[in-house]
DOTOR-722766 format. One record per residue (C-alpha): z, y, x; chain; residue in one letter; residue number from 0. Coordinates in steps of 0.02 Angstrom, whole numbers. Each point is the difference from the previous one (the first is absolute). Layout:
BEGIN
@Z: Z, Y: Y, X: X, tilum: A, zake: a, marba: NUM
...
# end
This chain:
BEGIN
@Z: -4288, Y: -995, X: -1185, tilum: A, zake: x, marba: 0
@Z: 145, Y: -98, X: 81, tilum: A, zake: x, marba: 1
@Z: 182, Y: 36, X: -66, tilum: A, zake: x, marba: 2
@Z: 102, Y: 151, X: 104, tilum: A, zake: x, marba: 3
@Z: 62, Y: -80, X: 177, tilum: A, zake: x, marba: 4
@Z: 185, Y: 48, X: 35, tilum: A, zake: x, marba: 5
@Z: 135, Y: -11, X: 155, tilum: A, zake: x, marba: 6
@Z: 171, Y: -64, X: -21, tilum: A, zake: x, marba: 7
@Z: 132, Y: 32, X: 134, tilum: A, zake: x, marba: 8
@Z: 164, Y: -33, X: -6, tilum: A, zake: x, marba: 9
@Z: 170, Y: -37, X: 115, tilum: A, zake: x, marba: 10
@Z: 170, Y: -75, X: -26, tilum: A, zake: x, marba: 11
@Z: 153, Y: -89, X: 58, tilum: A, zake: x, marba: 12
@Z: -80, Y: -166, X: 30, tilum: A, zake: x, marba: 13
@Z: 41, Y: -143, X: -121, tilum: A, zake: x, marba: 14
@Z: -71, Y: -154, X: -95, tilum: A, zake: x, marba: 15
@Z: -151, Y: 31, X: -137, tilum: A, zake: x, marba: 16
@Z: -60, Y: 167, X: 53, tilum: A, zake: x, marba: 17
@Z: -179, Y: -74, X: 19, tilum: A, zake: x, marba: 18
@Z: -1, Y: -83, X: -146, tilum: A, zake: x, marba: 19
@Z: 75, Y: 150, X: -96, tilum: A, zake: x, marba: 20
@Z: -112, Y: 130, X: 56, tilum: A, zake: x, marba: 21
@Z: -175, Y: -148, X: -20, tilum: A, zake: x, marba: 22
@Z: 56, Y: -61, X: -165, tilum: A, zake: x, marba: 23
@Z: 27, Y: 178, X: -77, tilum: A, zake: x, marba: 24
@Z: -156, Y: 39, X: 46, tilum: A, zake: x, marba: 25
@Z: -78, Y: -172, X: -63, tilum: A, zake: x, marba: 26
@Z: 83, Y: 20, X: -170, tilum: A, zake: x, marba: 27
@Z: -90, Y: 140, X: -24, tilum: A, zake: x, marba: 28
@Z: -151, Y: -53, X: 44, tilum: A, zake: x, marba: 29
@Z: -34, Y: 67, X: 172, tilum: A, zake: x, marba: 30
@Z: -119, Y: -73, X: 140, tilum: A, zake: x, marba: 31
@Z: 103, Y: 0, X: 166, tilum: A, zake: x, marba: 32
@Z: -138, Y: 37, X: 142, tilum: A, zake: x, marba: 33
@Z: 120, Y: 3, X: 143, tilum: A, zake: x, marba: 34
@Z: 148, Y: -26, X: 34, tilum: A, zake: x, marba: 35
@Z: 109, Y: 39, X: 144, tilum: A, zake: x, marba: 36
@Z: 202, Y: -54, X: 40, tilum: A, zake: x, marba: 37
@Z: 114, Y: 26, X: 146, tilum: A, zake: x, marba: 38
@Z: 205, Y: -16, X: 10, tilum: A, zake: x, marba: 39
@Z: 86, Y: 99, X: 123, tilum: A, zake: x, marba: 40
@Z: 130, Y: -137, X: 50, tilum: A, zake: x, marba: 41
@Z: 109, Y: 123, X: 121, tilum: A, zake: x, marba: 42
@Z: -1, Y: 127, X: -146, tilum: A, zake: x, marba: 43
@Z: -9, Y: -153, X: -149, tilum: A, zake: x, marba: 44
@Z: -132, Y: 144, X: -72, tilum: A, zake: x, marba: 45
@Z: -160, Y: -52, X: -97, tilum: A, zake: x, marba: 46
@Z: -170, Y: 75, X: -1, tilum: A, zake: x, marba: 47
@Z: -147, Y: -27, X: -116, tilum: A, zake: x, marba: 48
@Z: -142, Y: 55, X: -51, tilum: A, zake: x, marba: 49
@Z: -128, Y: -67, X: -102, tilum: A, zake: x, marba: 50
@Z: -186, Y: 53, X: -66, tilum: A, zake: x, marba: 51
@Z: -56, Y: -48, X: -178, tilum: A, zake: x, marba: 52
@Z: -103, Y: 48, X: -142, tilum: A, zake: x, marba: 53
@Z: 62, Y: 44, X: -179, tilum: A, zake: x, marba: 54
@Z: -38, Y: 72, X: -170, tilum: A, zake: x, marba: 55
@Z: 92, Y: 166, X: 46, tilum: A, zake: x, marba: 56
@Z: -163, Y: 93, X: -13, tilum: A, zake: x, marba: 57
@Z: 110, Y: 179, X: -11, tilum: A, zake: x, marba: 58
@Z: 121, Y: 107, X: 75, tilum: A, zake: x, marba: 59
@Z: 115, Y: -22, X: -168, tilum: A, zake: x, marba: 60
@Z: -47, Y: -188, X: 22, tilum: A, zake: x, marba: 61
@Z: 21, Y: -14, X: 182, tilum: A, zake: x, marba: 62
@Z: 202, Y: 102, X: -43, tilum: A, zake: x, marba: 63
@Z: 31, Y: -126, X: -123, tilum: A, zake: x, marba: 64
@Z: -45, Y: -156, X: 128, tilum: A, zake: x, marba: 65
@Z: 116, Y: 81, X: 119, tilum: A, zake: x, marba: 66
@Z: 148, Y: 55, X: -103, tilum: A, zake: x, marba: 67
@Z: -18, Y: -203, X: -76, tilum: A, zake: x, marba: 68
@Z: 13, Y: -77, X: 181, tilum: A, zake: x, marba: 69
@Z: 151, Y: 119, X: 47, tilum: A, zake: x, marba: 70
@Z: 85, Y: -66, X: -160, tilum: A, zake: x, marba: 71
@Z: -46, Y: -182, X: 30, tilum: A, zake: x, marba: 72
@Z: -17, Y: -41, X: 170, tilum: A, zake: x, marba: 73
@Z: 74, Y: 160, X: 109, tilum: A, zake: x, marba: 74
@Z: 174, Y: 47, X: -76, tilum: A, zake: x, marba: 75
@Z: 17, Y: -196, X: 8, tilum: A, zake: x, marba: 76
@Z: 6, Y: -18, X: 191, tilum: A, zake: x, marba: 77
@Z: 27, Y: 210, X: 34, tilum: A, zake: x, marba: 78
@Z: -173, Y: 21, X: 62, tilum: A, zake: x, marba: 79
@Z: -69, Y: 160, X: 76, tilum: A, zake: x, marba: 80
@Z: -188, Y: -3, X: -68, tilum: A, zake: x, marba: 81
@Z: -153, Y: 88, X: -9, tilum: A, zake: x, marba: 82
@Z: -158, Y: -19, X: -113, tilum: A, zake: x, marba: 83
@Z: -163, Y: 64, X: 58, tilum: A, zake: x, marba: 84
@Z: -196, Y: -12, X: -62, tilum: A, zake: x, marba: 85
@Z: -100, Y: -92, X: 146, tilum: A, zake: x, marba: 86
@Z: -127, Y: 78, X: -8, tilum: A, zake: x, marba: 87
@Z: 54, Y: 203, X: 22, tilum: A, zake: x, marba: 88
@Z: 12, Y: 44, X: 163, tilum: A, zake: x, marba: 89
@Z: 123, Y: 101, X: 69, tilum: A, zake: x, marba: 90
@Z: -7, Y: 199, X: 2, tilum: A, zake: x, marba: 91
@Z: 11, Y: 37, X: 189, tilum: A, zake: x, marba: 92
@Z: 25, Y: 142, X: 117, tilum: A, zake: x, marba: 93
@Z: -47, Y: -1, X: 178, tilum: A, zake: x, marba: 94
@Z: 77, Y: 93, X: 136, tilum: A, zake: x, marba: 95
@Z: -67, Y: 37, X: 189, tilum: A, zake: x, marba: 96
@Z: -12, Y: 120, X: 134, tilum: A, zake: x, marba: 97
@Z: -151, Y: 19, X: 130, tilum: A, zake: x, marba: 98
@Z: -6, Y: -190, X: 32, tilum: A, zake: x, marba: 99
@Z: -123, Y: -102, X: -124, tilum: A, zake: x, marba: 100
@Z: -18, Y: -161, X: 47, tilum: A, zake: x, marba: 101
@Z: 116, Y: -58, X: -108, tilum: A, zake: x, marba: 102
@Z: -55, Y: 113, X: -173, tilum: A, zake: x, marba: 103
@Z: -178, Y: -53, X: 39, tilum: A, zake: x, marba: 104
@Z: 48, Y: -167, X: 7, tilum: A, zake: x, marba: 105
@Z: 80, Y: 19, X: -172, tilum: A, zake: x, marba: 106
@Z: -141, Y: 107, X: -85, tilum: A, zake: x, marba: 107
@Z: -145, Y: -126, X: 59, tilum: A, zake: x, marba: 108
@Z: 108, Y: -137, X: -84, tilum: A, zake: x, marba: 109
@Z: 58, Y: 102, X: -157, tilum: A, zake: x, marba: 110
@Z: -190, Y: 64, X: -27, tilum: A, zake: x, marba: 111
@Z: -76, Y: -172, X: 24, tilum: A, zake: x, marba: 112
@Z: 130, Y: -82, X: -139, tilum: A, zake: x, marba: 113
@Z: 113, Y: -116, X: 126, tilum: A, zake: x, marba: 114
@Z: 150, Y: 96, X: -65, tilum: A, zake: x, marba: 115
@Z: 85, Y: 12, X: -148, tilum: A, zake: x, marba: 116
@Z: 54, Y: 180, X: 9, tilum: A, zake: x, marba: 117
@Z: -62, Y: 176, X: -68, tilum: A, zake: x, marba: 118
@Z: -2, Y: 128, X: 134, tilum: A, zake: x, marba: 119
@Z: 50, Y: 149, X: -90, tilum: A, zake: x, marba: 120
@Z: -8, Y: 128, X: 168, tilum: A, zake: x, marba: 121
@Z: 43, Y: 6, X: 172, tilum: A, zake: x, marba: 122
@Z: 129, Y: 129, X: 81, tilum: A, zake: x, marba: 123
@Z: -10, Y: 30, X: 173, tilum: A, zake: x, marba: 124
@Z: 87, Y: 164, X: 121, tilum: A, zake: x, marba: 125
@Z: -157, Y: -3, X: 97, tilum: A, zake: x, marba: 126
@Z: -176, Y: 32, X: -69, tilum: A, zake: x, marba: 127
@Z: -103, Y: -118, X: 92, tilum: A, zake: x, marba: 128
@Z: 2, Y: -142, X: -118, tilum: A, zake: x, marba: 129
@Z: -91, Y: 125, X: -150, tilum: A, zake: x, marba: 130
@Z: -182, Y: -56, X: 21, tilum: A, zake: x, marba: 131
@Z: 46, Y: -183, X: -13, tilum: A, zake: x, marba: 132
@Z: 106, Y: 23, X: -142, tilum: A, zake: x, marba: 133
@Z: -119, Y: 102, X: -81, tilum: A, zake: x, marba: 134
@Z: -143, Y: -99, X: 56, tilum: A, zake: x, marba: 135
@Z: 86, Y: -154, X: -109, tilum: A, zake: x, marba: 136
@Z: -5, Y: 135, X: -160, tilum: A, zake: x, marba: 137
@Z: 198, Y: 22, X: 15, tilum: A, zake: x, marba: 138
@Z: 113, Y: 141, X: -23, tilum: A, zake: x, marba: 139
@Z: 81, Y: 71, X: 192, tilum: A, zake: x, marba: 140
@Z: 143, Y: 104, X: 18, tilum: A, zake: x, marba: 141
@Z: 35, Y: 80, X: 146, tilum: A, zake: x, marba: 142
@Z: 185, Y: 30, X: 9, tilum: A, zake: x, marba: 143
@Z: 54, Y: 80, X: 173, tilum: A, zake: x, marba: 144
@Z: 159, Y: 11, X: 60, tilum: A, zake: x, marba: 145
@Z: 57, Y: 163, X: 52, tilum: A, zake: x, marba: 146
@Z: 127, Y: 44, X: 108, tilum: A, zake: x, marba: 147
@Z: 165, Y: -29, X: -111, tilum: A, zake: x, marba: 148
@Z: -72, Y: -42, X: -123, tilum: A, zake: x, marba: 149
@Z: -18, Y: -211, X: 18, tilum: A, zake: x, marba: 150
@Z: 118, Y: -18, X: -167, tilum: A, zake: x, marba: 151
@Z: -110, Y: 119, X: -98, tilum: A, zake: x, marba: 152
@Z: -166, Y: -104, X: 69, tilum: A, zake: x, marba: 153
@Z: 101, Y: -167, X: -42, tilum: A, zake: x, marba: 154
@Z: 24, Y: 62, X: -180, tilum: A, zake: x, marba: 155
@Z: -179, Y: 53, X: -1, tilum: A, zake: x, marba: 156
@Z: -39, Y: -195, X: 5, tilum: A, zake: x, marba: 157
@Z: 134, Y: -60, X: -121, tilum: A, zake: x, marba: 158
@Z: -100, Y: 111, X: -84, tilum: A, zake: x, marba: 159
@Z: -145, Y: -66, X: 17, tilum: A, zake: x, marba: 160
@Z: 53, Y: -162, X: -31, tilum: A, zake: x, marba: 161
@Z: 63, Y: 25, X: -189, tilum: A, zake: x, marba: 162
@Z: -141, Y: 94, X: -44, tilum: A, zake: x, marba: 163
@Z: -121, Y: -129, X: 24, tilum: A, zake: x, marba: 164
@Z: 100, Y: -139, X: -89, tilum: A, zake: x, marba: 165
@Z: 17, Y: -94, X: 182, tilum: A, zake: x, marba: 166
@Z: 104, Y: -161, X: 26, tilum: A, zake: x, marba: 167
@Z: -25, Y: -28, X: 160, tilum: A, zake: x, marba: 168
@Z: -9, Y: 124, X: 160, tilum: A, zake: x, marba: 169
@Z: -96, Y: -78, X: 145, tilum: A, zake: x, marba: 170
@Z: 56, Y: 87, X: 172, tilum: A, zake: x, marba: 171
@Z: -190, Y: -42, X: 91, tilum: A, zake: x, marba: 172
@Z: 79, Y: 59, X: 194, tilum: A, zake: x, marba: 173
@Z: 89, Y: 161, X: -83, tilum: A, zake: x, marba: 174
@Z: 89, Y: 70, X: 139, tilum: A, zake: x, marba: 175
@Z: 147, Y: 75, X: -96, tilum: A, zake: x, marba: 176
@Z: 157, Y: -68, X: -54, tilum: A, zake: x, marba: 177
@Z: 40, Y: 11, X: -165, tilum: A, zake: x, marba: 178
@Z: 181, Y: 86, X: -29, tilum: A, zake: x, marba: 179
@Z: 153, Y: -124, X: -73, tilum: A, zake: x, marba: 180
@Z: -35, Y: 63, X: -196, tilum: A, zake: x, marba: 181
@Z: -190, Y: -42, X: 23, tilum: A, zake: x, marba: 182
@Z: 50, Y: -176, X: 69, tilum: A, zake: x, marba: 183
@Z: 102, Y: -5, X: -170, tilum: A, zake: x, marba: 184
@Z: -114, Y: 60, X: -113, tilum: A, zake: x, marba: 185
@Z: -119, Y: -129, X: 65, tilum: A, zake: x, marba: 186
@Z: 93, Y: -135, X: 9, tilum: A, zake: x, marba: 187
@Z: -119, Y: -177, X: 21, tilum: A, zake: x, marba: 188
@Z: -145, Y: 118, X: -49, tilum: A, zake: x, marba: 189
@Z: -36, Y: 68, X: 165, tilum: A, zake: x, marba: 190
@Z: -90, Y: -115, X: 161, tilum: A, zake: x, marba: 191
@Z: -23, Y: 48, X: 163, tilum: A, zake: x, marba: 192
@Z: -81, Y: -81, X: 139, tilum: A, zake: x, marba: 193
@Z: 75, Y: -1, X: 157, tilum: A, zake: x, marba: 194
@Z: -112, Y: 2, X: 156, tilum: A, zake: x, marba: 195
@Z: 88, Y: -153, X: 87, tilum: A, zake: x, marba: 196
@Z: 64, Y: -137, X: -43, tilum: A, zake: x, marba: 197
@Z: 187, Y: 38, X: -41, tilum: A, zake: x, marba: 198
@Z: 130, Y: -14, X: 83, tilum: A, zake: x, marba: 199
@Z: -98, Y: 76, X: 146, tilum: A, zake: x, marba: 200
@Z: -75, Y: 152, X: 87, tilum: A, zake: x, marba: 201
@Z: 47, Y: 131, X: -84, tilum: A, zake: x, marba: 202
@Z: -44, Y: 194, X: 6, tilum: A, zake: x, marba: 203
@Z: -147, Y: 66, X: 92, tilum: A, zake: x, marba: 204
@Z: -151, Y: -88, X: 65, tilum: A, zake: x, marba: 205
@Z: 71, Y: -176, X: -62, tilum: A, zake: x, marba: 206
@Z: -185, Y: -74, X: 75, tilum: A, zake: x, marba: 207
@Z: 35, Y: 74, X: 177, tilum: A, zake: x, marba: 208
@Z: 200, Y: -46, X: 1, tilum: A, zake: x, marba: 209
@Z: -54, Y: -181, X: -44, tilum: A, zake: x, marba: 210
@Z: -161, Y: 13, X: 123, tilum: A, zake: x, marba: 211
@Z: 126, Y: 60, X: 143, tilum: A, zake: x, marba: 212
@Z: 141, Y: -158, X: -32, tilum: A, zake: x, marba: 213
@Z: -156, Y: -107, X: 12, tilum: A, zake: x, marba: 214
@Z: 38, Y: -54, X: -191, tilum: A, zake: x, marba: 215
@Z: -120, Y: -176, X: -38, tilum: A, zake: x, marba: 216
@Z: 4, Y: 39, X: -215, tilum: A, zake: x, marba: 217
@Z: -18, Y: 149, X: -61, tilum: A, zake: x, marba: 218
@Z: 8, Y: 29, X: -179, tilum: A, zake: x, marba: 219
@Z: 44, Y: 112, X: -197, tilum: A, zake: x, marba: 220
@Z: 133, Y: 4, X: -122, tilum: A, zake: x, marba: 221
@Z: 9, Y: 55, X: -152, tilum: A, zake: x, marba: 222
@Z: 145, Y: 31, X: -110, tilum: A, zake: x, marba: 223
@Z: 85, Y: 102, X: -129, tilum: A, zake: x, marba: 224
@Z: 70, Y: 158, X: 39, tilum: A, zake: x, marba: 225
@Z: 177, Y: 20, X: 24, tilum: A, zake: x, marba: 226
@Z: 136, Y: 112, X: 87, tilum: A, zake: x, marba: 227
@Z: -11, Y: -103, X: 124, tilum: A, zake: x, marba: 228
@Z: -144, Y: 56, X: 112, tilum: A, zake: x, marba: 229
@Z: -112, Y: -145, X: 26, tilum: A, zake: x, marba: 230
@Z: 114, Y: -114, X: -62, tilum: A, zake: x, marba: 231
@Z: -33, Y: -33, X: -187, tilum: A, zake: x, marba: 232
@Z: -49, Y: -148, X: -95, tilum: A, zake: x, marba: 233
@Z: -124, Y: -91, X: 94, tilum: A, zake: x, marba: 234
@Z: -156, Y: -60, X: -93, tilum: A, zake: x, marba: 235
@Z: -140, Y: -43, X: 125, tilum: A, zake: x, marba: 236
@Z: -33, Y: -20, X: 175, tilum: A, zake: x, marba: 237
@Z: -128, Y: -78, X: 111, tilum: A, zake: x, marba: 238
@Z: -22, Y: -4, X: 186, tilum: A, zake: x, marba: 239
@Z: -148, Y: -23, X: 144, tilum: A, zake: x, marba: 240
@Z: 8, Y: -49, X: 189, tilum: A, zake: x, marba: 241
@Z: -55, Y: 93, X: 131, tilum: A, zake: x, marba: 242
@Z: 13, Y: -26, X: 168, tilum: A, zake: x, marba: 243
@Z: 23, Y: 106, X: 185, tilum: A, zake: x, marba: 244
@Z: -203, Y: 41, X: 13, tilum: A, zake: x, marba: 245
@Z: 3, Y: 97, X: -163, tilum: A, zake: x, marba: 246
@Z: 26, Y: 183, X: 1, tilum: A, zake: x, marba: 247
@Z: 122, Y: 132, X: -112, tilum: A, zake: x, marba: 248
@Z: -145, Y: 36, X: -87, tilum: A, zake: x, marba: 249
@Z: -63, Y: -164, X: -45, tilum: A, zake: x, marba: 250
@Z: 184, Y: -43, X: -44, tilum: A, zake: x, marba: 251
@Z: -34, Y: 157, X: -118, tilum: A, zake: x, marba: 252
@Z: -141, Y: -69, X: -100, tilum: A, zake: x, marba: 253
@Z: 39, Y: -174, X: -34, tilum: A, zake: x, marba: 254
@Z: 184, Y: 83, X: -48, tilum: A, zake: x, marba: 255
@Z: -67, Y: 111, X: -123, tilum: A, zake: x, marba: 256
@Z: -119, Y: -145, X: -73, tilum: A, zake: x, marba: 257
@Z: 162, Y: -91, X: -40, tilum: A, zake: x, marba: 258
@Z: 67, Y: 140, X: -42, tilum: A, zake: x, marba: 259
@Z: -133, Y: 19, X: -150, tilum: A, zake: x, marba: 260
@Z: 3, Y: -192, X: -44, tilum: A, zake: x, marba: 261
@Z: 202, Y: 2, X: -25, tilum: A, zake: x, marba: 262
@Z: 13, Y: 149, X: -101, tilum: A, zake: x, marba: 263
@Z: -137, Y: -55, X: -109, tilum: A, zake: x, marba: 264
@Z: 81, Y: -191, X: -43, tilum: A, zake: x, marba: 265
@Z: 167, Y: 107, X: -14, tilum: A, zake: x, marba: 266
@Z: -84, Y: 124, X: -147, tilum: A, zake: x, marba: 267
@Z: -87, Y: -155, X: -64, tilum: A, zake: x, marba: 268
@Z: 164, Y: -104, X: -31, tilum: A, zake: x, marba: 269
@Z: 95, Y: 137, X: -64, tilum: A, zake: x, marba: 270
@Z: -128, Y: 55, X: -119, tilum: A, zake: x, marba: 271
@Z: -25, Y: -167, X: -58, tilum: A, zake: x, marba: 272
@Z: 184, Y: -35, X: -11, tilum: A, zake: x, marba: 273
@Z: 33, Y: -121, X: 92, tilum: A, zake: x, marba: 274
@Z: 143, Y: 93, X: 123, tilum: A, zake: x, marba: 275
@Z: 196, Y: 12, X: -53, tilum: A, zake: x, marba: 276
@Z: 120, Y: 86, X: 101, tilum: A, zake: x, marba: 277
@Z: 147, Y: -120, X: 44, tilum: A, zake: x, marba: 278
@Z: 110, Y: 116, X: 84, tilum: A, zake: x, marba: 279
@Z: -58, Y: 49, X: 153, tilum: A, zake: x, marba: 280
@Z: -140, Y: -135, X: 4, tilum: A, zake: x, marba: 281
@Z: -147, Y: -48, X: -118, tilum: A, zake: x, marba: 282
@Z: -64, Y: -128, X: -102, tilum: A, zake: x, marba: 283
@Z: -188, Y: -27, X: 1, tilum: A, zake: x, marba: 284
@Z: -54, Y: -136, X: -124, tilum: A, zake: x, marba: 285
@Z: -150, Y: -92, X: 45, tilum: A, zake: x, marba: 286
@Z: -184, Y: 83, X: -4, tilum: A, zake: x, marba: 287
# end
């Protein structure tokens, strides 16, 4: 049995030797580096890193003590912001939807055949229609309606929700609420959303007709963190298709909502494995 595999990611003012800092701590210890990944921020002079390697901290006492000795050596050094993580846990995950499924299908087929590195711990939805696929894939679905008056009491229903099952991460697959200003806090770079266009664009209702009727020649999906700012949070992913005038709405409809499906996974994919950093109101996706 190989030695534990573990995820090192960490930013900073940018300055000489934080390469070497963060490669030979590891190397003095006696860590294989599997991957590494580096980007500078020249407008911002911020640093980003993150690096996969193997090591001899074969516990959670072990794997405190590697951290706490690379926050003492290499992080208070060059005032690093850092995280330590094991590579191969994936991340406890809650999904959210309402009566569309393309998009938590999508994310089920792909969780249940091992292409991501999450845990699905349940699936919340104010609609019931989404119950026998959920339960189909052996999870746990909780209807939580929203009645009249009551959206803040449904809202803290999923908070909720998402302590109880230890989740890290709250995937928004085309849930058709917005989440109030403390829930945007609370979930601060732990909540994506995908957007069904590709942003700035078509906003509001029917995006697929309003982009069908300006005779639009890309369509496409965003996805992004949730913020305040409707629609306008950190973006993470997007991708695009052409269409032309002999196409209809509704064919506009389905290749939207296949990109749709392919964005939001990448987007759960990078952030699970790490690899995203909020730099203000953009991100940082190191190389996958």
């Amino acid at each position: 049995m190989g030695r534990p595999t573990y995820i090192l990611t960490a930013s900073c003012t940018d300055t000489v030797g934080i390469v070497a800092a963060v490669s030979g701590f590891l190397a003095a210890r006696g860590a294989l580096l599997t991957e590494l990944s580096h980007f500078v921020d020249e407008d911002a002079q911020k640093s980003f890193i993150r690096t996969r390697f193997e090591d001899d901290a074969d516990t959670d006492s072990a794997a405190v003590a590697l951290a706490s000795g690379f926050k003492e050596a290499v992080a208070r050094r060059f005032g690093m912001r850092f995280s330590l993580h094991p590579a191969e846990r994936p991340m406890p995950t809650l999904v959210a939807c309402s009566k569309q499924s393309h998009c938590l299908n999508a994310l089920l087929h792909r969780w249940a055949s091992g292409h991501l590195p999450i845990d699905i711990r349940g699936v919340v939805s104010n609609h019931e229609d989404a119950r026998s696929l959920v339960e189909w894939h052996g999870l746990p679905f909780h209807h939580l309606p929203i009645e009249s008056g009551a959206r803040a009491a449904q809202e803290a229903r999923i908070l909720d929700r998402f302590e109880a099952t230890g989740a890290e991460l709250l995937v928004l697959a085309r849930y058709m609420q917005i989440l109030s200003p403390h829930a945007c806090e609370l979930l601060a770079g732990k909540a994506i959303n995908i957007h069904h266009s590709f942003l700035p664009g078509f906003k509001g209702a029917r995006p697929y007709h309003q982009a069908f009727d300006r005779g639009v020649k890309l369509i496409g999906a965003t996805a992004h963190y949730v913020t305040t700012d409707l629609d306008e949070g950190p973006i993470i992913e997007q991708d695009v298709g052409r269409v032309d005038h002999s196409m209809a709405a509704e064919e506009l409809v389905r290749l939207g909502q296949d990109i749709e499906c392919t964005v939001l996974n990448r987007a759960v994919r990078w952030h699970a494995e790490h690899r995203v950093f909020l730099n203000g109101r953009r991100t940082v996706v190191l190389p996958h």
